[in-house]
C-alpha positions in Angstrom: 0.0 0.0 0.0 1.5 3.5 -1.0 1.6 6.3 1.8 -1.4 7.8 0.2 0.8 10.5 -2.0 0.9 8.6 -4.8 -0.3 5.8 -7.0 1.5 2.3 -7.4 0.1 0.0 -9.8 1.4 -2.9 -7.9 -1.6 -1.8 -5.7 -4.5 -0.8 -8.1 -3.9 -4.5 -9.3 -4.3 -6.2 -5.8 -7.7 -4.2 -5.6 -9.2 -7.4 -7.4 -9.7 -8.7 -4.1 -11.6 -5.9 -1.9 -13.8 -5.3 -5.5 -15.0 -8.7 -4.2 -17.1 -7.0 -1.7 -18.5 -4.4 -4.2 -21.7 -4.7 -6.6 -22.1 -1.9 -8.7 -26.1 -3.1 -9.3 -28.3 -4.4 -12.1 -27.2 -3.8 -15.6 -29.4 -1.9 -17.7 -32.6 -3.6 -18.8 -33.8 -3.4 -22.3 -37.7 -5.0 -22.2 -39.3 -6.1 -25.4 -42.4 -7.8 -26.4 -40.8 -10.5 -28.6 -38.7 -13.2 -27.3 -36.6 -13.1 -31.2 -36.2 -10.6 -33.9 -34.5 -8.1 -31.3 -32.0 -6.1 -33.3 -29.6 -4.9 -31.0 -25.5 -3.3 -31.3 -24.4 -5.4 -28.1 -23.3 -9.0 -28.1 -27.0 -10.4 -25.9 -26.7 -13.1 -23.3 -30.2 -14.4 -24.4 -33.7 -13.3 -23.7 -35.1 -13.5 -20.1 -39.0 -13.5 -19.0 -39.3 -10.4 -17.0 -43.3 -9.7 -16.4 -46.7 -9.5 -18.0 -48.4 -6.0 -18.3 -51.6 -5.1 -20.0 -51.3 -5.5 -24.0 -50.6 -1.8 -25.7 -51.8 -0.9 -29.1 -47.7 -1.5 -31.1 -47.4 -4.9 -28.7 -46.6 -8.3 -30.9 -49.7 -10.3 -30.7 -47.4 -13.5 -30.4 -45.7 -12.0 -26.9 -49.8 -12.1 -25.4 -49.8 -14.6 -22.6 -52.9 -16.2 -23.1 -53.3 -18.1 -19.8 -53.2 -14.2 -17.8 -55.7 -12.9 -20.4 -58.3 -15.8 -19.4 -58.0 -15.2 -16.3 -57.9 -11.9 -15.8 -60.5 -11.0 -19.1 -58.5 -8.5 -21.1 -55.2 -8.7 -23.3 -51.9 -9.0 -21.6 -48.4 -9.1 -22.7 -45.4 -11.0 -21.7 -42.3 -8.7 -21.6 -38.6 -10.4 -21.9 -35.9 -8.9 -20.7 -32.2 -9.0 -22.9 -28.9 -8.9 -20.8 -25.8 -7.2 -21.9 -22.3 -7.2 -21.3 -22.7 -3.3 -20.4 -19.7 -1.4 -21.3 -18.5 0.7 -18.0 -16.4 4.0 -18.8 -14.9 5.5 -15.8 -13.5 9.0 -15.8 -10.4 9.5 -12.9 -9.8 13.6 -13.0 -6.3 13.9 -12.3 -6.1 18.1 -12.8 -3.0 19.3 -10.0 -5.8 20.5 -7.4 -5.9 16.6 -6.9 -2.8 16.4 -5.7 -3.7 17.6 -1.6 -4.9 15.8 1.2 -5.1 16.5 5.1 -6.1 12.7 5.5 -5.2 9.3 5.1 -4.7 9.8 1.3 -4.6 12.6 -1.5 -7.8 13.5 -3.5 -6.1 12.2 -6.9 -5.0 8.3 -5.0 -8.7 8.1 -3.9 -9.9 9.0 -7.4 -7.3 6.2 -8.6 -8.3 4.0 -5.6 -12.2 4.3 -6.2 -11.1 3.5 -9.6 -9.8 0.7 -9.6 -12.0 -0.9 -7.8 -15.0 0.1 -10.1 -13.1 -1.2 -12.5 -12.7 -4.9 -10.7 -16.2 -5.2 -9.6 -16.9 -4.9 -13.7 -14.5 -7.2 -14.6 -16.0 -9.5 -12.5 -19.2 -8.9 -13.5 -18.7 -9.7 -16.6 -19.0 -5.9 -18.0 -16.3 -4.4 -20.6 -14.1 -1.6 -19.1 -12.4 1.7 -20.8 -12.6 5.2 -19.8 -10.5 8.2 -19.7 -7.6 9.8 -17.4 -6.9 13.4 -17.9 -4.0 15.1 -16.0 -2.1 18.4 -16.5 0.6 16.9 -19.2 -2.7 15.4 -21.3 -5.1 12.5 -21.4 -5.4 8.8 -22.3 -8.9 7.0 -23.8 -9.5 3.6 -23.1 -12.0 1.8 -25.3 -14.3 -0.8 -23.6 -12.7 -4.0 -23.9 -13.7 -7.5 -22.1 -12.1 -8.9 -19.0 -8.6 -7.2 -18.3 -7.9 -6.3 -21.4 -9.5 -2.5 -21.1 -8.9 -2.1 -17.1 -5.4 -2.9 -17.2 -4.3 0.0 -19.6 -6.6 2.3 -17.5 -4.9 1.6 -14.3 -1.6 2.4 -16.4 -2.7 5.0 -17.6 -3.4 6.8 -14.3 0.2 5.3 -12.5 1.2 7.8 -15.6 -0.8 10.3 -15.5 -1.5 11.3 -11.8 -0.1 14.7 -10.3 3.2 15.0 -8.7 2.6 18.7 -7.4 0.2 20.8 -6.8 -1.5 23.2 -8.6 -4.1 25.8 -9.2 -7.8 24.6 -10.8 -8.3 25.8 -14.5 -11.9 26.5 -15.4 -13.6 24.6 -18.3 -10.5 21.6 -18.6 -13.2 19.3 -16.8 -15.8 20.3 -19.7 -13.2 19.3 -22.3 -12.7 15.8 -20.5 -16.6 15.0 -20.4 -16.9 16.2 -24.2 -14.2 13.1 -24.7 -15.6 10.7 -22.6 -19.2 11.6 -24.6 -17.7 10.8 -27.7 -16.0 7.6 -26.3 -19.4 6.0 -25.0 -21.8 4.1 -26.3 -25.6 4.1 -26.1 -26.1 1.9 -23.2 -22.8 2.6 -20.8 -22.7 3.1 -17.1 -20.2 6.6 -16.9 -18.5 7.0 -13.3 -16.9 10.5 -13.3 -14.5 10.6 -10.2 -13.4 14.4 -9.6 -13.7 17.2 -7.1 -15.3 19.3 -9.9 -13.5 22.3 -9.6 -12.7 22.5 -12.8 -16.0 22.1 -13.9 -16.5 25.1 -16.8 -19.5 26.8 -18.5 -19.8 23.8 -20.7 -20.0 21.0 -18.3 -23.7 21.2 -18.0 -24.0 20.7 -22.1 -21.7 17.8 -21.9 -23.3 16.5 -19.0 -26.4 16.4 -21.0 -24.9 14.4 -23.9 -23.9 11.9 -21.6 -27.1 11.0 -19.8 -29.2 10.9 -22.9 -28.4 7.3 -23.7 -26.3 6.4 -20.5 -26.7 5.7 -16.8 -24.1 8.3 -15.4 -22.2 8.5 -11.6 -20.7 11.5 -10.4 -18.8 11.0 -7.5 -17.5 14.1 -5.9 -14.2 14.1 -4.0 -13.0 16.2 -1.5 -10.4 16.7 1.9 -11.8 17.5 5.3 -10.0 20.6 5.3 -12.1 21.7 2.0 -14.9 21.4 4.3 -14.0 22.4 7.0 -11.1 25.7 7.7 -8.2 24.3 10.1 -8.5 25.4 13.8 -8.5 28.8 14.8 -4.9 30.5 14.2 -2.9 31.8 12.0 -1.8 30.7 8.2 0.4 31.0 5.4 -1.7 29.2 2.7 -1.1 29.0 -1.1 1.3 28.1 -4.1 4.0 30.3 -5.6 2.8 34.0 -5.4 -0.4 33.0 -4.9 0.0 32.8 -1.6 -2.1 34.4 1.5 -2.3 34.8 5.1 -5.5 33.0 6.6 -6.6 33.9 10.1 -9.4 31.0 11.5 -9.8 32.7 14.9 -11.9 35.1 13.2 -15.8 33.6 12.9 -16.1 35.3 10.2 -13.4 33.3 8.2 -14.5 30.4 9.4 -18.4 30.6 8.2 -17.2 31.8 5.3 -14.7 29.0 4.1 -17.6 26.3 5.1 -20.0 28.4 3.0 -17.9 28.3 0.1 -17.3 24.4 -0.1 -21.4 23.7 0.7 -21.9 26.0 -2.2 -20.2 24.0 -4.5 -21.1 20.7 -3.2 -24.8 22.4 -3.7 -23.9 23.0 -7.1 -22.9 20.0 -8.0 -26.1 18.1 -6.7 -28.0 20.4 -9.2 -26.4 19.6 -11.9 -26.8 16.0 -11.3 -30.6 16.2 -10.1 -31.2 18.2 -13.7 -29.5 15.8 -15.6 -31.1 12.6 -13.5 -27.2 12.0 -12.9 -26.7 9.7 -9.7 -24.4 11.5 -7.0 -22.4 10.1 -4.3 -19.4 11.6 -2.5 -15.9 10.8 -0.5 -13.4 12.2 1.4 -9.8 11.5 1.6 -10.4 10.2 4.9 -12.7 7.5 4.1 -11.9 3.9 3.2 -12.4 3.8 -0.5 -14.2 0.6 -0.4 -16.9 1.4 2.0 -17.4 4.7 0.4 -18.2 2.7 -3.0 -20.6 0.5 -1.2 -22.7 3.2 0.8 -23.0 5.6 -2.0 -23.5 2.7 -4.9 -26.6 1.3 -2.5 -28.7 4.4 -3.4 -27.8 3.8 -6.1 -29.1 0.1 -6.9 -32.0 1.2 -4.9 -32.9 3.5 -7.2 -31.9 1.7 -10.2 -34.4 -1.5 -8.7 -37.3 0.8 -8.4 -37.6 1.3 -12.4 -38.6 -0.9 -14.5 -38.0 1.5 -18.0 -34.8 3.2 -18.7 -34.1 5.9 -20.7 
């Protein structure tokens, strides 16, 4: 295990084993009416029986289960359900504001960390893994492939790519990461972005958009105690370079105000995702990564259990 500075990808790999104890949920459903003559762009496992509903005018008269209608006087269907090996595009945000932590671990080894074992519970799911890893020095796309064969350059990828020093957030290079990762899924894709979204621009909501039209997509927000929370009261010297400033947390003032300003953009960041139907979960640097994954992905199967249509 690395200090919680860096990444090793001696250690990404030997997440195989805690994935064991993570589900990311049910894959998406597509229902039909026909049990043959699907046409579909994945690779099907077969047809499954799902339910009978009340026959709609556009049903196949061949899918109406005739011993429901006796019995219950009126038309109904049978509805079949097709499984898929869903392809699973995770984003790890690796801008130089990762590189901090007051905890356990920096923001950009969590996002690497949560990651990973995303990428695992996938794998042994059955479910094709790519993605995208952007960093200050560029980006690498993974396309979707089967077993290790698309997780393994993605954990390489982010070894590679992850910040060795800090730095400030630019606006909008989050925006130019989701318009990639748009282009890079398919209809049908579970999207986990991982980031602490500050660099989250004027065209992340657009982006945003493109990606939920035909995906299921996760935003987890990361963050550092100390975001959310100002240091105890005293005196500090904060900053990079000449950007630097004197901080004084004895005065209330400072205080409220520093909470305020990490609430709003938590806030911020739920909105987008409640106008985009986008699932949100959150962890800090001082959680474990596993049991963050399992807490925030049970709303999320919940959720994903209550509906029976997807978009």
């Amino acid at each position: 295990m690395s200090n919680g500075t860096y990444l090793e990808l001696d250690e990404l790999i030997r997440l195989r084993g805690a994935a064991r104890g993570l589900e990311l949920g049910s894959r998406r459903r597509t229902l039909s009416v026909q049990s043959g003559g699907y046409v579909s762009a994945y690779r099907g496992r077969g047809m499954e029986f799902d339910e009978v509903r009340a026959y709609q005018a556009g049903d196949d008269a061949r899918a109406i289960d005739w011993r429901v209608t006796a019995r219950r006087g009126r038309p109904h269907t049978k509805l079949f359900r097709e499984e898929r090996d869903r392809p699973v595009l995770l984003l790890a945000d690796f801008h130089p504001g990762m590189y901090f932590g007051s905890r356990q671990q920096f923001k950009s080894v969590l996002a690497g960390r949560l990651a990973a074992l995303l990428g695992w519970a996938s794998v042994r799911a059955g479910d094709r893994v790519g993605g995208l890893v952007c960093g200050a020095d560029g980006h690498r796309e993974i396309q979707p492939a089967a077993r290790q064969e698309g997780l393994l350059p993605l954990l390489r990828a982010m070894v590679l790519l992850q910040p060795t020093a800090p730095g400030s957030p630019v606006s909008g290079r989050l925006d130019q990461a989701l318009l990639r990762l748009a282009r890079l899924a398919r209809p049908g894709s579970l999207v986990v972005v991982l980031s602490d979204f500050r660099e989250l621009g004027d065209d992340g909501d657009r982006h945003l958009r493109a990606l939920t039209r035909h995906n299921d997509v996760i935003a987890g927000l990361l963050y550092d105690p100390l975001e959310a929370a100002p240091p105890p009261a005293g005196r500090y010297r904060l900053g990079i370079g000449a950007g630097r400033w004197n901080l004084d947390t004895a005065r209330s003032s400072v205080a409220e105000r520093w909470a305020a300003q990490f609430l709003a953009h938590r806030e911020s960041v739920r909105r987008l995702c409640r106008r985009h139907s986008i699932h949100f979960m959150q962890s800090a640097t001082s959680d474990r990564p596993l049991r963050a994954l399992q807490l925030g992905l049970a709303r999320y199967r919940s959720h994903a259990g209550a509906n029976h249509e997807w978009k």
